[in-house]
N, C-alpha and C positions, 0 to 999 in steps of 0.2 A: 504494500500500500504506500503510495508517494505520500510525502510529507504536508503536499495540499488536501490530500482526503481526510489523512488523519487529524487535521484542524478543522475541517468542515464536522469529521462526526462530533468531536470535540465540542466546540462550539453548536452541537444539537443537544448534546447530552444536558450540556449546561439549563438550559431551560427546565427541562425535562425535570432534574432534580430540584431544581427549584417549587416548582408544583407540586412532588412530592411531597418535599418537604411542610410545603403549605398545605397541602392535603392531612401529614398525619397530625400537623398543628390543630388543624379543624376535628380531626377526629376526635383529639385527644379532649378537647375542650368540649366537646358532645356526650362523649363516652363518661366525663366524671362524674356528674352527675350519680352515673349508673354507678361506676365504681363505686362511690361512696354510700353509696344506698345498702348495696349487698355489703360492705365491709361493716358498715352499721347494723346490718340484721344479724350480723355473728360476735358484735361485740356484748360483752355483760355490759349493766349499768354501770360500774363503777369508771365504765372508760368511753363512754360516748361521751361524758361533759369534761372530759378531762381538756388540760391545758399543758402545754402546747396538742394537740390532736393528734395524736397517732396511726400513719397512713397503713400499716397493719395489726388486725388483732393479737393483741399478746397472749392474751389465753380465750379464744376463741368457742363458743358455746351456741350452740342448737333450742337453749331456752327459751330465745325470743319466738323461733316457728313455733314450740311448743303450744306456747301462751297463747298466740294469734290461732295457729290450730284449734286449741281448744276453747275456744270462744264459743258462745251457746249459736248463735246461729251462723256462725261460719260457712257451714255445707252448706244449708238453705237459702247462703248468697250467692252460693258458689253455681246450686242449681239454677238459680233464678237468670243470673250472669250469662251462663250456656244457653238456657231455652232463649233469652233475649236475642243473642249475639246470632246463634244459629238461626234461631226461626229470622228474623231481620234477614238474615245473610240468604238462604233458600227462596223466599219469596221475594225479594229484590230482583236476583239473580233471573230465576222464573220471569217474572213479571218484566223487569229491564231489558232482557234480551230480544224477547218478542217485541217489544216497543219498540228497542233500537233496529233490531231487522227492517221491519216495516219504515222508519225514517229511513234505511241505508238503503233499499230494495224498491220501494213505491213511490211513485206521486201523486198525490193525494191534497186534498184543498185542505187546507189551515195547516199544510208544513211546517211553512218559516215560520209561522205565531208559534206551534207547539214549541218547536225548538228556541221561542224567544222566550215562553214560559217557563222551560226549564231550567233557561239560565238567570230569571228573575227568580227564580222559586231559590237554588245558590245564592243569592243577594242579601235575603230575607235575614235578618239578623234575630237568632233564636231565642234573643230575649222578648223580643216583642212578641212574641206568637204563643207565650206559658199561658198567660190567662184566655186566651180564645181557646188552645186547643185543651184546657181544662174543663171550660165552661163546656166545650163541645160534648168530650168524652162522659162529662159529669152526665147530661140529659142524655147520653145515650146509655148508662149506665156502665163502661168500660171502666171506671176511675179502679186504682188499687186490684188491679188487673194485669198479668203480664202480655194477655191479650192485647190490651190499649195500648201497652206502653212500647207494642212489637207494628201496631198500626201507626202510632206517631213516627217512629223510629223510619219506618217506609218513607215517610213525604221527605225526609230530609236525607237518606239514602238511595232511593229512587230517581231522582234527579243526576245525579252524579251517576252515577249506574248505567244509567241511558245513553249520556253523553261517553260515556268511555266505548262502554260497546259499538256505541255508533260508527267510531274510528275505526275497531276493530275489525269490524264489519266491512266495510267501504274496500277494505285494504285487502279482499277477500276476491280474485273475479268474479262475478258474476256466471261466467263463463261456464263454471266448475258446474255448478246447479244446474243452466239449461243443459250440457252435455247428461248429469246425471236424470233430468226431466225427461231427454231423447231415449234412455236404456230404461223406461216405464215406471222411474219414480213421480208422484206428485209431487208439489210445495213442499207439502210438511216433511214428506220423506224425501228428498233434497237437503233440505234443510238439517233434521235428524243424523243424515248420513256425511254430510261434505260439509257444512258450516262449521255445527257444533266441534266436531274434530278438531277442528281447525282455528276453532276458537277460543279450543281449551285454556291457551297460555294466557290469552284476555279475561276467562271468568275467574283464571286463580289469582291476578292482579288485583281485578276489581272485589275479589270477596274478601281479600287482604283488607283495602281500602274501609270497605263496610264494616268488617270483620271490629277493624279498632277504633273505628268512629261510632260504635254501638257497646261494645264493650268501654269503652275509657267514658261513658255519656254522664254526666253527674245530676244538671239542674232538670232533666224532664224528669227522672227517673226520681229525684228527691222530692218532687213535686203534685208526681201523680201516684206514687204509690208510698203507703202510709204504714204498713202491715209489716214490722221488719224482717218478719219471713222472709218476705217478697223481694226485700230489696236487694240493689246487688252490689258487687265487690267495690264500687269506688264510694257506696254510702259507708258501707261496714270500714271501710277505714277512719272514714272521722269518730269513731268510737274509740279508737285511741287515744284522743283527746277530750278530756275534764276539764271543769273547775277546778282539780287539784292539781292538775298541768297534765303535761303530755308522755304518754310512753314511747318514747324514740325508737326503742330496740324494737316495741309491737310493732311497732307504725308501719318501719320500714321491711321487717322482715313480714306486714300485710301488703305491704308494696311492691317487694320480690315477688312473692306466691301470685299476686294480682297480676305482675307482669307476663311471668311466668309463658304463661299457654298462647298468650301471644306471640312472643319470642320465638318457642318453638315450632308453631303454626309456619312464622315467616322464613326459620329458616330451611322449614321441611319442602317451601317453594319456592325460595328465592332463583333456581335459576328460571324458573315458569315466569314468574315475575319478572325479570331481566328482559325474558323473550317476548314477554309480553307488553312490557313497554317497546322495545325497538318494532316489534308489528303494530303496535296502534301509531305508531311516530310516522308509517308509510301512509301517503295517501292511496287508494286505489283508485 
């Protein structure tokens, strides 16, 4: 290699590690957070207020899950958390995809309005909307119901939902379907056979998406359901905190366990997701 190339790659590489370097700067300022969270859930008390702070536990202890585990309704948040998260996530999915089909596949009169609705319905700032859609759910009798609180969940997941598919879809030929329409499938079996397949890496993006914007939800969920059965993992962690102050070590080691199934959720898809963002990014 002449001495001019090897200052050309030289001078690429320089860049290169510069961004790195800024890259794992941003990570690392992301990720503490979390560090400190889980190093907290394993320290006793006598070392979470200590001074100066100590960035590992010295005598590290499993007591704080204990404690938060055995809290009286722990599981019955745990269930309530799931049936929300899931049922939201299935019916979205369901419901979304056939919506966004028919946007990416049809022409049809009040198109562009639906698709302006949806982007106004995203706008809508979800404080303004607790007292309407309480008063709603109240007269329909849904209140303190995971029912209700899995149809609210919809208006504010559904939109998003629609729009991503949309992409997804578009990015899809058209082609694939009439070829499989010409070998004697209908629409739905078209669809069934050559879309969905093909859409897979778009629904596990999008139910990621829904997945932590339903699960992490605090003010609907504080708001329509009264019954602490009922409620779910991000109410049960303010119980940590008292009048007589706070338990740090509970708190965060309900904050781990809360994370938890999310974490593993995304990382059991991340490459789906990966693939799934770079196919919705194509237009077709």
């Amino acid at each position: 290699m002449s001495a001019r190339k090897r200052r050309g790659a030289t001078a690429v590489r320089r860049p290169r590690r510069r961004y790195d370097l800024l890259g794992l700067l941003v990570a690392a300022l992301l990720g503490f957070p979390v560090y400190w969270m889980v190093l907290t859930a394993f320290r006793p008390a006598t070392e979470i207020l200590s001074l100066p702070p100590e960035f590992w536990p010295s005598h590290p202890t499993l007591g704080n899950f204990a404690r938060a585990m055995g809290t009286e309704t722990f599981w019955p948040n745990v269930r309530s958390s799931a049936v929300i998260g899931l049922g939201t996530v299935l019916v979205s999915l369901v419901v979304g995809t056939l919506a966004a089909f028919a946007l990416a596949r049809f022409r049809f009169a009040g198109r562009k309005a639906f698709v302006v609705v949806i982007l106004t319905v995203q706008m809508i700032p979800l404080a303004a909307l607790i007292i309407p859609v309480y008063l709603l759910l109240n007269d329909a009798g849904l209140t303190d119901s995971l029912g209700g609180v899995i149809l609210v969940y919809l208006v504010f997941t559904l939109p998003f939902t629609v729009w991503m598919l949309h992409g997804f879809i578009a990015a899809i030929p058209a082609e694939l379907e009439e070829a499989a329409m010409v070998d004697g499938c209908g629409r739905f079996g078209a669809f069934v056979r050559v879309v969905l397949p093909l859409l897979a890496p778009g629904l596990v993006a999008t139910s990621v998406f829904a997945m932590v914007q339903a699960w992490n939800e605090y003010v609907l969920v504080y708001v329509l359901l009264s019954t602490p059965e009922k409620q779910t993992l991000s109410i049960w962690l303010v119980s940590f905190q008292t009048s007589f102050g706070t338990d740090y070590g509970g708190l965060m080691a309900g904050a781990t366990l809360t994370a938890l199934p999310v974490v593993i959720f995304f990382l059991a898809v991340q490459r789906k997701i990966a693939a799934g963002l770079a196919t919705g990014a194509v237009k077709g």
